[in-house]
Structure formats: C-alpha cells, structure tokens
LOTORDO-967721 format. One record per residue (C-alpha): residue number from 1; residue in one letter; y, z, x. Coordinates in steps of 0.25 Angstrom, whole numbers, plus 5000, padded with zeros to 4 digits. Example, Ala and Ser with C-alpha at 12.3 -4.5 7.8 and 13.67 -1.06 7.14 Angstrom:
pase->1	torpa->a	v->4982	w->5031	u->5049
pase->2	torpa->s	v->4996	w->5029	u->5055
//
This chain:
pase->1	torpa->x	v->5000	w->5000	u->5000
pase->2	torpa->x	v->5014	w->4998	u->5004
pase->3	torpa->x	v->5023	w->5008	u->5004
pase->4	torpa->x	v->5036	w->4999	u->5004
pase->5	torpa->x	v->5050	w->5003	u->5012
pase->6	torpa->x	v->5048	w->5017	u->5010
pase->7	torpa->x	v->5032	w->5021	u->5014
pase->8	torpa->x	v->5028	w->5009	u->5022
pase->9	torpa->x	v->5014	w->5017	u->5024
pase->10	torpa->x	v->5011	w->5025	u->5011
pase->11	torpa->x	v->5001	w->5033	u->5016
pase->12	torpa->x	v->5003	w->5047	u->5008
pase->13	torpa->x	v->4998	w->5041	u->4995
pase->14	torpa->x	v->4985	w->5038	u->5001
pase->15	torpa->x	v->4983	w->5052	u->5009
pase->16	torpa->x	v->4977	w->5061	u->4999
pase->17	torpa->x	v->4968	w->5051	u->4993
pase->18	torpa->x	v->4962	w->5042	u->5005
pase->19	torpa->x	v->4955	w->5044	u->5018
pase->20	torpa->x	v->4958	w->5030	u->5024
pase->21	torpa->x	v->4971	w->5026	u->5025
pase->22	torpa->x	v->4974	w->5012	u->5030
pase->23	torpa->x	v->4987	w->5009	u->5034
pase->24	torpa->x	v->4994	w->4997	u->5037
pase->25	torpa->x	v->5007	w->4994	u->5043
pase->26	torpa->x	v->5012	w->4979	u->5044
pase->27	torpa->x	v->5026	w->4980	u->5049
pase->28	torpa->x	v->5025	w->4986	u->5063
pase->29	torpa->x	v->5038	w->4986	u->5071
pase->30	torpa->x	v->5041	w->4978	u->5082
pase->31	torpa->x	v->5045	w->4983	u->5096
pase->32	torpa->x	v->5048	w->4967	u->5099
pase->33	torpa->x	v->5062	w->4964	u->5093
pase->34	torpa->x	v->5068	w->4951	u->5101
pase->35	torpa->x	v->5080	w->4949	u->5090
pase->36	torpa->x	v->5089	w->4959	u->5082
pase->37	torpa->x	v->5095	w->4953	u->5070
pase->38	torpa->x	v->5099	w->4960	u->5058
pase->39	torpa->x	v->5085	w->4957	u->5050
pase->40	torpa->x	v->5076	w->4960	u->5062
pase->41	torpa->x	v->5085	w->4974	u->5063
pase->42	torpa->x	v->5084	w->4978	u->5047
pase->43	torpa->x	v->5068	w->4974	u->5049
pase->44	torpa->x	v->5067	w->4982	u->5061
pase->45	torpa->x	v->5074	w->4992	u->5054
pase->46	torpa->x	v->5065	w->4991	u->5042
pase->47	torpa->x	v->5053	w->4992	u->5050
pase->48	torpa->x	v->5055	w->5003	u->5059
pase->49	torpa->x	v->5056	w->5012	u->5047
pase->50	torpa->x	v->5043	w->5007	u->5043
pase->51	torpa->x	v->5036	w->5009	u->5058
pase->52	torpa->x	v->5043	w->5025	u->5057
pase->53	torpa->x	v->5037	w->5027	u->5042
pase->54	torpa->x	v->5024	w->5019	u->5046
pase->55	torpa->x	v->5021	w->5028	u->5059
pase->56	torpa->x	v->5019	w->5041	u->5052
pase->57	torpa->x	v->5010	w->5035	u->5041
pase->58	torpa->x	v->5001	w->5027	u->5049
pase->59	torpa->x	v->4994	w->5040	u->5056
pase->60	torpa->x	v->4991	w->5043	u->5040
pase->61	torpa->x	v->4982	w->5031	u->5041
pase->62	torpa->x	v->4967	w->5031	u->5044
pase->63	torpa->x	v->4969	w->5016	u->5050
pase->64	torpa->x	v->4983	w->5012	u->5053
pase->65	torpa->x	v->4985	w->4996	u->5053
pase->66	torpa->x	v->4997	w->4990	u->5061
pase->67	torpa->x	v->4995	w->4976	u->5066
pase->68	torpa->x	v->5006	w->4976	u->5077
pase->69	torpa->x	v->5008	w->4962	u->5076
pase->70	torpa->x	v->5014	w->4960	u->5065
pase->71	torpa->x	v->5027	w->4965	u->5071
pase->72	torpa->x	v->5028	w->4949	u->5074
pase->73	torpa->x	v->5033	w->4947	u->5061
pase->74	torpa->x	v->5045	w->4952	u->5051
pase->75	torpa->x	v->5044	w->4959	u->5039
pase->76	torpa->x	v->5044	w->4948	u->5028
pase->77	torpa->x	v->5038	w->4937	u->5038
pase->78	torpa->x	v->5029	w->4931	u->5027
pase->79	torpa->x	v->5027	w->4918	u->5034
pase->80	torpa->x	v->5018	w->4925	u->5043
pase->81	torpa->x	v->5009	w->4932	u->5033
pase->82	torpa->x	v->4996	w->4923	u->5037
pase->83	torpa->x	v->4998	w->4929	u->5052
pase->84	torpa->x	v->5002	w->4942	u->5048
pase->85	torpa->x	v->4989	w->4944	u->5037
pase->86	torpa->x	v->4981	w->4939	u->5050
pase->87	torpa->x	v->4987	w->4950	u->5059
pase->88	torpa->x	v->4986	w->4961	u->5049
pase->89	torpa->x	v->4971	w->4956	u->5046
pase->90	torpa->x	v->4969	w->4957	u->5061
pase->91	torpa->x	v->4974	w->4969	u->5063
pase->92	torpa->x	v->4966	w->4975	u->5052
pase->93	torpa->x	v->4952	w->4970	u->5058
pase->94	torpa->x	v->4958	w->4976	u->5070
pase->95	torpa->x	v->4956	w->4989	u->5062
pase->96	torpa->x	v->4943	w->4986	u->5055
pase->97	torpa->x	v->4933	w->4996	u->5063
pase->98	torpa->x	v->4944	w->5007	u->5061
pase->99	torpa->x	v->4947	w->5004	u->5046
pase->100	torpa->x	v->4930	w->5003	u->5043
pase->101	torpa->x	v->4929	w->5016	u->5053
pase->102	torpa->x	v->4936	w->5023	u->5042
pase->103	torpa->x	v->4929	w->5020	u->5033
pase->104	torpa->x	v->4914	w->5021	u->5039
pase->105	torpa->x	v->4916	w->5032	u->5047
//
C-alpha cells in the first residue's frame, strides 16, 4: 500500500496484525546530482523528505526492498516504466531466498 506525501511506508497498520512485512521503496535518493534547476531542487527537496520518513520505517520491515537503480530516473518519468518494472523485478529475484526464507523458516 502507499502511503502517499504524508506516510510513504505505512507500516503501523500492518504491525499488530502481520509477522511479514515486505517493504518497498521506489524512489531512493541520488547522491549523483550534475545540474540544479528549479524542478531538479523541488524534486530533490521532495525526496529527501521521503528517504528521512523512509529510514526509520524500513527496520520495521521483515524484507526491505530498494533497487538503488532506480535513482536514474525522475519521479513521473513514465517513458521508462518498461526498464523501470524490469529493475524492480530484478531486484525482487534478488531478494527471493530471503523473501521464501521468511516464509519457510
């Protein structure tokens, strides 16, 4: 579930009634910035909130899921949702003995 602007991780709701928690963060922040326009400054603004909300939620999280290469790409960058399904998939099989572990301890 998505949380929106305000609770990017909702994990409370799920703590009293759910052992496995799977989180899933798909707008990690990027240390690489080569320009500083105003929209690259209001987006960088936005997402830093969202990396300090994300950090003390994601330890709440059985398997905590972050495929660092998404920082590639802007917010709304929709012409890339083909690459950017395949590098969330990937990074999901990336996690598939730790996500099956939980489950079949």
């Amino acid at each position: 579930m998505d949380g929106g602007l305000l609770n990017n991780l909702p994990v409370e709701p799920l703590l009293q009634n759910y052992e496995v928690i799977i989180g899933v963060h798909v707008n990690p922040l990027n240390t690489a910035i080569h320009k500083l326009d105003i929209r690259t400054v209001i987006e960088r603004s936005f997402l830093i909130t969202i990396s300090n909300t994300i950090q003390s939620k994601k330890e709440k999280c059985t398997v905590f899921i972050e495929p660092h290469e998404l920082c590639r790409f802007r917010v709304l960058e929709m012409k890339h949702a083909n690459e950017i399904f395949d590098i969330g998939y990937k990074a999901t099989m990336q996690m598939k003995d730790k996500i099956l572990a939980v489950y079949n301890p």
